[in-house]
C-alpha positions in Angstrom: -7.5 -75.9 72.2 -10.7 -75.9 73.7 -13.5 -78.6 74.5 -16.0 -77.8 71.5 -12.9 -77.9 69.3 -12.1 -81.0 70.5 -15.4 -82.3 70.2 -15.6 -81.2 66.6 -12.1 -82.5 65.5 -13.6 -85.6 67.0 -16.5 -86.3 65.7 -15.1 -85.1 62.5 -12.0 -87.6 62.4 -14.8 -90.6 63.4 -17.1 -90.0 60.8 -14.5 -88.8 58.1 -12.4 -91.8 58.5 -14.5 -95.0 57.5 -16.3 -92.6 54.6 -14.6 -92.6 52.0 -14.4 -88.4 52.7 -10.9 -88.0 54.1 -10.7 -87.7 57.8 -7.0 -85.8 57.5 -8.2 -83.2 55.2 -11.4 -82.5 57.4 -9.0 -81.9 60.8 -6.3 -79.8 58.2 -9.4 -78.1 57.0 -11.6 -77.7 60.1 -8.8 -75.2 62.1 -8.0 -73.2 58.3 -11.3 -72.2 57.8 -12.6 -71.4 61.3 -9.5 -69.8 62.4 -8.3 -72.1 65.0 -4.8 -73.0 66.0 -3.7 -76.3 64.0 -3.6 -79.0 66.6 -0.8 -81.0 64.7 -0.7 -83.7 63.2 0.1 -85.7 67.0 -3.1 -84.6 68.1 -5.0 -86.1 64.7 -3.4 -89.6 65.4 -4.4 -89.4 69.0 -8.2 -89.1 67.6 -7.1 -92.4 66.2 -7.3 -94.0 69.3 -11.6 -93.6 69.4 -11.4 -94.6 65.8 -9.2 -97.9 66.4 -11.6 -98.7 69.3 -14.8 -98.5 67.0 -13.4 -100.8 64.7 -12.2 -103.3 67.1 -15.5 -103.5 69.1 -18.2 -103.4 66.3 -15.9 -106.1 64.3 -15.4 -108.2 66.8 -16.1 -111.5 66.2 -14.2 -111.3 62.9 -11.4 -110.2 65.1 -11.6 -112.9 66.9 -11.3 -115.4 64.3 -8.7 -113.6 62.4 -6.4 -113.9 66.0 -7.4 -117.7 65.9 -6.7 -118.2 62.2 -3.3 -116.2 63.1 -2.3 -118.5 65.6 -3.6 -121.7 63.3 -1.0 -120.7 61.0 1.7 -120.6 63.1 1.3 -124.2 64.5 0.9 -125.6 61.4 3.1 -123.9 58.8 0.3 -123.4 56.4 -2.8 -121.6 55.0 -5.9 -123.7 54.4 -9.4 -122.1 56.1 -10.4 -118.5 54.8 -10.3 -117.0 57.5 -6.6 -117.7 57.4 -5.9 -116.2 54.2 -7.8 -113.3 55.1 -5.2 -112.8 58.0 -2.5 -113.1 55.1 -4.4 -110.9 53.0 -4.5 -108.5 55.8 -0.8 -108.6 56.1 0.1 -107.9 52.1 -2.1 -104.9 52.2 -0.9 -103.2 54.9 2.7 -103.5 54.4 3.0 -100.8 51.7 1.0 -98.3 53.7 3.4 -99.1 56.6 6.3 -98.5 54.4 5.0 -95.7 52.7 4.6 -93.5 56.2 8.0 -94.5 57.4 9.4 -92.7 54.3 7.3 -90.0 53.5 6.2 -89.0 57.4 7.8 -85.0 56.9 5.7 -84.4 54.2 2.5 -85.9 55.7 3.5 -83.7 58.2 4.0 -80.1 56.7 3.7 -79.4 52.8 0.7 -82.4 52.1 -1.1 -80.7 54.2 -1.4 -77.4 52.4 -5.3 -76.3 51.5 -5.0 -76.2 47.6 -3.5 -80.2 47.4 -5.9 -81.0 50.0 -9.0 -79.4 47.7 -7.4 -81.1 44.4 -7.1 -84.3 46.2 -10.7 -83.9 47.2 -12.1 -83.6 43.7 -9.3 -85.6 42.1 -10.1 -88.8 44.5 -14.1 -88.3 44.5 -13.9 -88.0 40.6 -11.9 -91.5 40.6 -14.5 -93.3 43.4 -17.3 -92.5 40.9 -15.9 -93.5 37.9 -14.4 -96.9 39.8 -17.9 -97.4 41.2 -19.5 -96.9 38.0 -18.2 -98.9 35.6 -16.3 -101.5 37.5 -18.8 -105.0 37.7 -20.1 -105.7 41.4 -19.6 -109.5 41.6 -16.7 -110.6 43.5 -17.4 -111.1 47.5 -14.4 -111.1 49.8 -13.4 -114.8 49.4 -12.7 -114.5 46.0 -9.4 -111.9 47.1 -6.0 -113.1 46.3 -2.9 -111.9 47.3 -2.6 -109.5 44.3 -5.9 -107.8 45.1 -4.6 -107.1 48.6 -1.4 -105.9 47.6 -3.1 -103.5 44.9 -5.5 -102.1 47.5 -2.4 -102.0 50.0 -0.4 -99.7 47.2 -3.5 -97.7 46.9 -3.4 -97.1 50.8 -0.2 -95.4 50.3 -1.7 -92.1 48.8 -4.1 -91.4 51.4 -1.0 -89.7 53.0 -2.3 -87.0 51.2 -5.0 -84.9 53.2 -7.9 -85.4 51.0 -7.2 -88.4 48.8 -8.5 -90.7 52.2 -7.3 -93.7 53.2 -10.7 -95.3 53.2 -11.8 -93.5 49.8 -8.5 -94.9 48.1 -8.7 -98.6 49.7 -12.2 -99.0 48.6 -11.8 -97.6 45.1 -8.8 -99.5 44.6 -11.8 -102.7 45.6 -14.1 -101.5 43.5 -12.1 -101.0 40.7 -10.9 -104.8 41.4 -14.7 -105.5 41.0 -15.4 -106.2 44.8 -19.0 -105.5 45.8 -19.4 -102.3 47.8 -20.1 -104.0 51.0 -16.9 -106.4 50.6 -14.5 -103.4 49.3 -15.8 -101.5 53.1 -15.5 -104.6 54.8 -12.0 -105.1 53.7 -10.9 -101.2 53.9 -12.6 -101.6 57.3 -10.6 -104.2 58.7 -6.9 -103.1 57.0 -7.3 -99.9 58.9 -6.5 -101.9 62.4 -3.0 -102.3 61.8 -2.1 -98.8 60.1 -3.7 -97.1 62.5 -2.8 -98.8 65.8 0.8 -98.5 64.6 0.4 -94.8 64.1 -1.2 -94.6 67.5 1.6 -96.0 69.5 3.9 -93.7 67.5 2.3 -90.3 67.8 -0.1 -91.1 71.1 3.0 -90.3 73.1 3.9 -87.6 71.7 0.4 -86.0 71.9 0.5 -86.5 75.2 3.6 -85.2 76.0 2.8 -81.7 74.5 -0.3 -81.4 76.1 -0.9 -84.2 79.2 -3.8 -86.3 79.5 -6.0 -83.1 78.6 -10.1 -82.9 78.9 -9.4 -81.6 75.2 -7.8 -84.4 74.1 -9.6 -87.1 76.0 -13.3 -85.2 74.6 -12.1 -85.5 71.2 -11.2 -89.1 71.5 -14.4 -90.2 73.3 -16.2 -88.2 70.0 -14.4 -89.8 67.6 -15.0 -93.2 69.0 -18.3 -93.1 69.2 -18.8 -91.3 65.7 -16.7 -93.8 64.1 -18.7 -96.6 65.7 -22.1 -95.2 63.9 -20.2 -94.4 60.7 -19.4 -97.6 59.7 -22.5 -99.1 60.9 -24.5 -96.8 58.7 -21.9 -97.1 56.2 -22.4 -101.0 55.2 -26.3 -100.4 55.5 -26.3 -97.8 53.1 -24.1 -99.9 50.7 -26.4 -102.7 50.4 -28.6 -100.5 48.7 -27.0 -97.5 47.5 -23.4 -96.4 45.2 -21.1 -94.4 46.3 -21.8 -91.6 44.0 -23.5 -89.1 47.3 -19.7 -89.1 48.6 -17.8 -88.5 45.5 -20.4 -85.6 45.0 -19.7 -84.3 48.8 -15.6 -84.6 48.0 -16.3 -82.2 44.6 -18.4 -80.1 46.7 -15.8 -79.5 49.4 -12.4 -79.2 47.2 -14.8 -76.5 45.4 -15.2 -74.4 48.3 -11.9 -74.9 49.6 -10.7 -73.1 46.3 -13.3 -70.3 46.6 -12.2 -69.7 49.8 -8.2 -69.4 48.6 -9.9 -67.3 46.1 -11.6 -65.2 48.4 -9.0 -64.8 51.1 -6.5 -64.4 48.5 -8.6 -61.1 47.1 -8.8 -60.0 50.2 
């Protein structure tokens, strides 16, 4: 792999992976239609790394008071402030997601990432975000979630195994559809994405690094992905206090369509 495929798997796993576009079909797709060697799927989680970064630094504070909460509960055996059961909250959601990679980690790893399931879960996913985002009421902030709500949107996590569907797209759908507003469903998705991600990381980093050292490659694309991550979600909850989601279910259509005019094509050919 070079340095500007690096950089471009990079950039694309940091912006693809807090918009609700699907940062694993954008690296699956990115080496299929430019003819590059597929990095593997170690590589991808290694971008993770930037991406885990961005979302650590930008939130923080809320961070902070989550670890405090965490450590609130433990002393006293019980939930009272809401910042605790937001750390609970956090918990129930990303269980399934956790149990859903243990068990279905070979086919995240070879036949979900085929080009036709990754444009159908495109088009199928962006169709669902619209119509979620749509119809579904926009009242209920993020202290209104119970323990149900996060266990729905963990569930929902589960099928962003799929290159295309999106972890991000499916988690805030899922919060839509549970009438969250916009900005709380990203928050939310946001901050569920520590856990999953940093688990996957200390899984797959070593192995990443084993087939290929401490590359300038690998350490490019992660540098790229952190810093486009970083600016994604910041533009990201600015755009949702004013805006729907409709411009990335569009972008999701438009991509699964010329995936399959491109099968079409190639297949002709």
């Amino acid at each position: 792999m070079t340095i500007y495929q690096a950089l471009v798997l990079g950039v694309l796993q940091g912006l693809a992976e807090f918009l609700p576009i699907s940062s694993s079909a954008h690296l699956s797709l990115a080496p299929w239609l430019f003819g590059w060697a597929d990095p593997g799927l170690a590589f991808d989680v290694a971008l993770h790394l930037g991406t885990l970064a961005a979302v650590l630094w930008y939130f923080r504070s809320e961070w902070i008071a989550l670890a405090r909460a965490g450590v609130s509960i433990v002393r006293r055996g019980a939930v009272q402030t809401d910042e605790e059961r937001r750390v609970i909250f956090l918990i129930v959601a990303t269980i399934p997601g956790a149990i859903g990679g243990l068990l279905l980690e070979d086919y995240a790893e070879t036949i979900f990432r085929t080009p036709a399931l990754t444009a159908g879960a495109l088009i199928v996913m962006g169709g669902l975000l619209w119509a979620a985002d749509r119809f579904a009421a926009n009242d209920r902030p993020l202290g209104r979630m119970s323990w149900r709500d996060a266990l729905v949107i963990g569930l929902a996590q589960i099928a962003a195994l799929v290159p295309g569907v999106s972890r991000s797209g499916s988690t805030m759908t899922a919060g839509r559809a549970l009438r969250f507003d916009r900005q709380s469903a990203a928050i939310f998705s946001f901050l569920m994405s520590m856990p999953i991600t940093a688990a996957a990381a200390v899984l797959k980093v070593p192995e990443a690094v084993q087939e290929s050292g401490v590359s300038a490659p690998l350490v490019v694309g992660v540098l790229a992905a952190g810093i486009s991550s970083w600016l994604a979600i910041a533009v990201l909850l600015r755009y949702l206090s004013r805006h729907s989601f409709g411009v990335f279910a569009l972008y999701r259509l438009t991509l699964g369509l010329v995936v399959f005019a491109t099968l079409y094509v190639r297949a002709r050919g």
